[in-house]
N, C-alpha and C positions, 0 to 999 in steps of 0.2 A: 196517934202520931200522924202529921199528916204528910204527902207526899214528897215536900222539898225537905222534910227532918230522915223520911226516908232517903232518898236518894243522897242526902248525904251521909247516912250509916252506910251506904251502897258504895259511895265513892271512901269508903275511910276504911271498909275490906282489904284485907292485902290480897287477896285472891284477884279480885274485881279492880283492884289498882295496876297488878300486872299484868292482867289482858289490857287494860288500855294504855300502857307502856311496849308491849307487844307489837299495838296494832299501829301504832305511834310510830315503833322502828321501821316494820314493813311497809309504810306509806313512803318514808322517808329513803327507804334504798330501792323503792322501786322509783321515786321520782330522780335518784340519783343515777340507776342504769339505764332510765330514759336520756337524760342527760347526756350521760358515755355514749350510747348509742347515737345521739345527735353528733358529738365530739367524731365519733369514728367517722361516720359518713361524710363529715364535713371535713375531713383531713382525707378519705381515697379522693372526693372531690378534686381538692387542691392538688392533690397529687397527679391526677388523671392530666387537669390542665396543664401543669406545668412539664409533664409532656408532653402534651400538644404543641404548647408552643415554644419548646425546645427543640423540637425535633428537626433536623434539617431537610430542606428538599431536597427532593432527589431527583435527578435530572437522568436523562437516556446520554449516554455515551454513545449510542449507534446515530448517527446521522440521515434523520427520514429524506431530505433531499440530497444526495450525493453527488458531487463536480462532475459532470464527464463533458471529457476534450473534445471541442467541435473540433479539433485538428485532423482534417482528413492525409491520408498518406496517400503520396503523387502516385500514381499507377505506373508501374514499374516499365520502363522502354528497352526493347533491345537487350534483353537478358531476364533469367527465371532462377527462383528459387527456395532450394529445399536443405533440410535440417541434417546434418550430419556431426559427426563429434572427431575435431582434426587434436593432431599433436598443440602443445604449445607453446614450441619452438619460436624465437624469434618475433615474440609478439608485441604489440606495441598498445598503450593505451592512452586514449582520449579523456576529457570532460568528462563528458556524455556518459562513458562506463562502457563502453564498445571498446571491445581489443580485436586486434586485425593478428590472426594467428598464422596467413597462409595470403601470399596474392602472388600471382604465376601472369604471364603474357605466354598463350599458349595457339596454337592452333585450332583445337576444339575442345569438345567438353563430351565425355560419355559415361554415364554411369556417375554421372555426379562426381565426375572427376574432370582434372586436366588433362590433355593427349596431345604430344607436340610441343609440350614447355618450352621455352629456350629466351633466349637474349639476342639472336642474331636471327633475322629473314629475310629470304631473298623477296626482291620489290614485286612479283607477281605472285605472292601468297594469296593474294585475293580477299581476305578478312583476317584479325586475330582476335582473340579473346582475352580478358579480363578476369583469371579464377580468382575471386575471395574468399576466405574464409574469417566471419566475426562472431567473437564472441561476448557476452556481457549484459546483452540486452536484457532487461528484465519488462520493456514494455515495447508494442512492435516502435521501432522507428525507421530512417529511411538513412541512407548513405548514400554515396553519390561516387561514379569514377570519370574523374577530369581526365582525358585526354588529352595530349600536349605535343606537340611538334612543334619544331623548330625554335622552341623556347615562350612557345604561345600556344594556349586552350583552344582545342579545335571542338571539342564536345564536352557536355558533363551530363553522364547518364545516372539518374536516381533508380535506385535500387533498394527495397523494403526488406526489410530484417524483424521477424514476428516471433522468435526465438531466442533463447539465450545462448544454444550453438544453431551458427547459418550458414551456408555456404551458397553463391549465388554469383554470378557474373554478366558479364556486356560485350556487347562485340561491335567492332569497329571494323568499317571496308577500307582497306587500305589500295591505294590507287597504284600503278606503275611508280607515278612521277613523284613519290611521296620519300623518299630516299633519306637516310638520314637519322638521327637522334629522335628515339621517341621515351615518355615517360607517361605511365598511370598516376596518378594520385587519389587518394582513396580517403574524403572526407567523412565529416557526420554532419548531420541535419544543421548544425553552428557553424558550419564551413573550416571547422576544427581540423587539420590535415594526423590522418590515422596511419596510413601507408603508404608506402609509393615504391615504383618500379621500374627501372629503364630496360630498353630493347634499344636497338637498330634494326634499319631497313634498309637495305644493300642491294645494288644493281647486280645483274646479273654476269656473273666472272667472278667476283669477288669471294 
C-alpha cells in the first residue's frame, strides 16, 4: 500500500477524523475572539472620543483681571469722621443707598457726638457745626453739606463715608453780620438731596 492509499485509510478513521474536526473548531473560535477582541477595543475607542468631544468647556467664573474704580474720594474739608451706630429715627433715603439717620446744627462736636444742638443762635457764636449721621454704604463714598443763607449756597463741604454706619460733620464760621435764615442740606456724590436742616442766626437782644 503506498502512502496516499495510506493517508487515506488515515483520514477515513473516525478517531483521526475527529481531531481534525477538533482542531478545525479551535482555529475557528480563536479567530473569532480575535475578532471580538478587535470589536471591544474598537467600541471603548469610539466611546472614549465621543467624550471627548462632547464634553463642554469649562470656563473660570473668578475673573483674573478684576475692574477697580480709579475714582479717587475728595479729601475730606473742615470736618472728620468716624463709625458709630445711631437710632433710625427719621431717616431718609437716597439712589445711592445712603440714609441720613441724624443731622443736628450744633455748636461742637465731642465724643462723636453733638454738644449745643439747637435751631436758634445768637450772631456771635463764632462757628457751627453740621452732625451727620449716614447710613447704607456699602462701598466708601463721599457726601457733601451745602450750606445756604439767605436762600443761596455759601459752601458745600464733601465729606467721606467708608462704612455702612458713619457719623461725620463740617463746620462753618459764622460772622457777626450773617443774621437770619440758614439751612444744611445733605447730598450724595449725584447731588441727590438726603437731608436737610434749618437754623437761624439772631442778633443780639433777641
Amino acid at each position: 500500500m503506498n502512502l496516499s492509499s495510506r493517508g487515506c485509510e488515515a483520514l477515513s478513521d473516525p478517531g483521526v477524523c475527529g481531531c481534525w474536526v477538533l482542531l478545525g473548531a479551535s482555529v475557528e473560535v480563536v479567530g473569532m475572539a480575535n475578532k471580538l477582541t478587535y470589536v471591544v477595543f474598537g467600541l471603548v475607542a469610539v466611546f472614549v472620543l465621543l467624550q471627548i468631544a462632547g464634553a463642554p468647556e469649562r470656563k473660570s467664573s473668578a475673573n483674573p483681571h478684576p475692574r477697580r474704580s480709579n475714582r479717587a474720594v475728595p479729601e475730606q474739608r473742615q470736618g472728620s469722621s468716624e463709625r458709630f451706630f445711631p437710632s433710625r429715627a427719621g431717616e431718609r433715603a437716597g439712589r445711592s443707598g445712603l440714609r441720613v439717620t441724624q443731622v443736628q446744627v450744633c455748636r461742637g462736636v465731642e465724643d462723636m457726638g453733638p454738644v449745643g444742638a439747637g435751631t436758634r443762635f445768637p450772631a456771635n457764636v463764632g462757628s457751627l457745626y453740621c452732625f451727620t449721621v449716614v447710613e447704607g454704604a456699602s462701598n466708601p463714598q463721599v457726601i457733601y453739606h451745602e450750606w445756604q443763607y439767605g436762600g443761596g449756597k455759601v459752601t458745600s463741604v464733601p465729606l467721606s463715608v467708608e462704612d455702612e454706619s458713619w457719623r461725620t460733620w463740617s463746620r462753618k464760621a459764622i460772622r457777626p453780620a450773617e443774621v437770619g435764615a440758614w439751612q444744611v442740606k445733605v447730598r450724595d456724590g449725584h447731588g441727590r438731596l438726603l437731608a436737610q436742616t434749618r437754623f437761624e442766626v439772631v442778633s443780639e437782644g433777641r
